[in-house]
C-alpha positions, -999 to +999 in steps of 0.1 A: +240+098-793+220+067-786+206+048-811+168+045-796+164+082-795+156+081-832+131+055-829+108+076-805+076+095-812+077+121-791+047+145-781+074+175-773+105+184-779+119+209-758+152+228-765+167+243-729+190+271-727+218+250-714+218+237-752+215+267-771+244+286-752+266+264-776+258+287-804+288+313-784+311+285-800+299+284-836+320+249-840+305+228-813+270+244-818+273+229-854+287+200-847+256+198-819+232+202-846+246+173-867+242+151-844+202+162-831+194+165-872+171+136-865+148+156-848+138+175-881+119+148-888+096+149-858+061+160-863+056+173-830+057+204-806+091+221-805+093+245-780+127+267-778+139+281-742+164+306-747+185+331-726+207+362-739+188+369-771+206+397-777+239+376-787+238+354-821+205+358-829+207+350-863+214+314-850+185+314-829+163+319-858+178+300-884+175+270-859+140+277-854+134+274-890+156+244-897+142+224-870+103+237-872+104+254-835+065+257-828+069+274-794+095+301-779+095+310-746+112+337-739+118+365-711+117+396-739+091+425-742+072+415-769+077+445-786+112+429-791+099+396-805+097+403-841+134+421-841+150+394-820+132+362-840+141+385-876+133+361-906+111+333-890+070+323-898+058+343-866+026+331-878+038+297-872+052+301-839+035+304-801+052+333-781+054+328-744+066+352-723+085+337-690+110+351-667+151+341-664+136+323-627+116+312-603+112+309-570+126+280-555+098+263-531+123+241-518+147+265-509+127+294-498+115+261-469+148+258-462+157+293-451+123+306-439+139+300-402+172+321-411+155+352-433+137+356-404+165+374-382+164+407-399+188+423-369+216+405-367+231+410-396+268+425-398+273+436-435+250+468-446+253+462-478+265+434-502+267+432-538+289+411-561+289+411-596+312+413-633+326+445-649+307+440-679+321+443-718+308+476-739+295+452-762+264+450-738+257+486-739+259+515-709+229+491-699+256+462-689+281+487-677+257+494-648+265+460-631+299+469-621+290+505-618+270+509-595+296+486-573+320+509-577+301+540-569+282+521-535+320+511-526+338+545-529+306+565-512+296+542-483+326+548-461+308+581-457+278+573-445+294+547-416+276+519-433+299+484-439+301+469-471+315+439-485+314+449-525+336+432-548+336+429-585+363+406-587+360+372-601+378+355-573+354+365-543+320+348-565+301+328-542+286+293-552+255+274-544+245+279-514+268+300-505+254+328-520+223+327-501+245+325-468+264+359-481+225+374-483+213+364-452+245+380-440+234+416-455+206+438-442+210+454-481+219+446-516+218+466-548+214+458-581+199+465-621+178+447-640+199+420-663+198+425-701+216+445-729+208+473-749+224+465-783+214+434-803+243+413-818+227+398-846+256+375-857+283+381-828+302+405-850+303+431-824+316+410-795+342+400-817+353+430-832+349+447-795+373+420-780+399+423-806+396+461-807+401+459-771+433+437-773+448+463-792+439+496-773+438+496-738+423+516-711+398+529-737+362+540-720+331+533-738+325+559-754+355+554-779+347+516-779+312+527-789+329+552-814+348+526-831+328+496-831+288+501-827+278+541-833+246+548-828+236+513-822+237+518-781+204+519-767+180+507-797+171+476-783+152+469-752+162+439-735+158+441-696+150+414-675+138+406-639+173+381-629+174+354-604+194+368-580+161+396-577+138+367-565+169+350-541+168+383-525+134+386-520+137+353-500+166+360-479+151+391-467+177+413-484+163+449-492+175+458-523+181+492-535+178+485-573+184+509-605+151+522-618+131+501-644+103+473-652+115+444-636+090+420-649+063+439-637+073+418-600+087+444-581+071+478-575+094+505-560+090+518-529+069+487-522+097+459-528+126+480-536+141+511-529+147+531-563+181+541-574+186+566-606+200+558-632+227+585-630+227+580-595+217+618-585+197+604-556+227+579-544+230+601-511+193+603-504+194+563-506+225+559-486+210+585-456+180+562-459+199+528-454+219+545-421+185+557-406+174+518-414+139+529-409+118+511-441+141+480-445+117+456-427+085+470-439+101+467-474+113+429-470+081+420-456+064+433-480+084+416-508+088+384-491+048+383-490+038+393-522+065+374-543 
């Protein structure tokens, strides 16, 4: 840590997510805050910038507490603020509600030439995401859901897909914007979780109970580890891969919900249900290909 840091009188302090994802490894996060303990001792703005709220909270507050946090920006409803931020002054703390990201100015520049060819595409749809852990709730599961179901149904709709929820076909950087401008469509869900994990007990015990029973489905994880916890805590955001869409000119067919109050279905999006009951409606209306480009237009401009 250098020396002159503790010598400064700063007008702000701001602590980015990038930091305060340590707190997954309770060790290094302490050992983190050992060595920033100088900062206690600033009398300034302290403005907290986290992401996943819904994991370790307890160390999200008791570090707001400990090092006099004066502002929190943060991408939850703020009906979830108080449950999330349990145990701090909210008195004494500025709530400012933000988004996961932006859109890039630089980038959307860079590929205003390329989202403009809207035909010549080859893949109908492409999605790529995780099979997530039941510790994020039937929320998470959806990720890798509704990749599986999209995978196993298109083939009946003559449509091509490139759908893969396996870690090894990710794309990086840029190349992830070159695998959109590739895809007329893409599908998705808002990002989130719908159980709160106050002190990362549940991940734990989920992980270990899953190394010692395999193949389980949810609902015996659920059974086992968090009854009746599922679904109590509403945590859905607007993601960054919404917006990189947006700017590629992908039309995305996304699972019903808020989205940040950004996208409007039927405007920007095409709606998916949750249980999927209208997954063949949405499918006949990507073949016929008929409200794609009013749809991306339509985003493109607004967002």
């Amino acid at each position: 840590m250098p020396r002159y840091l503790k010598s400064l009188n700063p007008d702000l302090v701001i602590f980015h997510y990038t930091f305060l994802a340590e707190r997954n490894d309770a060790d290094k996060f302490n050992k983190l805050l050992r060595l920033i303990g100088f900062i206690k001792a600033f009398k300034c703005r302290k403005a907290l910038v986290p992401h996943d709220e819904q994991y370790r909270a307890d160390y999200l507050c008791s570090f707001c507490n400990d090092f006099g946090v004066t502002h929190i920006f943060t991408p939850a409803e703020p009906s979830e603020w108080a449950r999330i931020y349990q145990g701090i002054n909210l008195s004494s703390v500025t709530f400012h509600t933000v988004l996961t990201g932006y859109v890039d100015e630089k980038m959307v520049r860079r590929l205003k030439k390329r989202s403009k060819n809207l035909d010549d595409r080859p893949v109908d749809i492409g999605y790529r995401a995780w099979d997530s852990y039941p510790f994020y709730g039937r929320h998470g599961l959806l990720k890798g859901n509704i990749g599986h179901k999209f995978k196993e149904m298109v083939p009946n709709y003559n449509l091509v897909a490139d759908i893969s929820t396996s870690p090894q076909d990710a794309f990086y950087g840029n190349s992830w914007y070159d695998f959109l401008l590739k895809c007329k469509y893409t599908i998705g869900v808002e990002g989130g979780s719908g159980i709160l994990d106050r002190d990362g007990s549940i991940e734990e015990h989920t992980r270990e109970y899953l190394r010692k029973h395999h193949k389980l489905n949810f609902e015996e994880v659920e059974a086992a580890i968090f009854p009746g916890m599922d679904g109590c805590f509403n945590y859905r955001l607007l993601g960054p891969r919404h917006l990189e869409a947006v700017i590629t000119r992908t039309c995305q067919i996304l699972v019903e919900g808020h989205y940040g109050g950004v996208l409007e279905p039927g405007k920007h999006y095409i709606e998916l249900k949750k249980d999927f009951s209208n997954i063949g409606e949405v499918l006949s209306l990507m073949r016929e290909d008929k409200e794609r480009i009013r749809i991306v237009n339509c985003a493109y401009r607004d967002v």
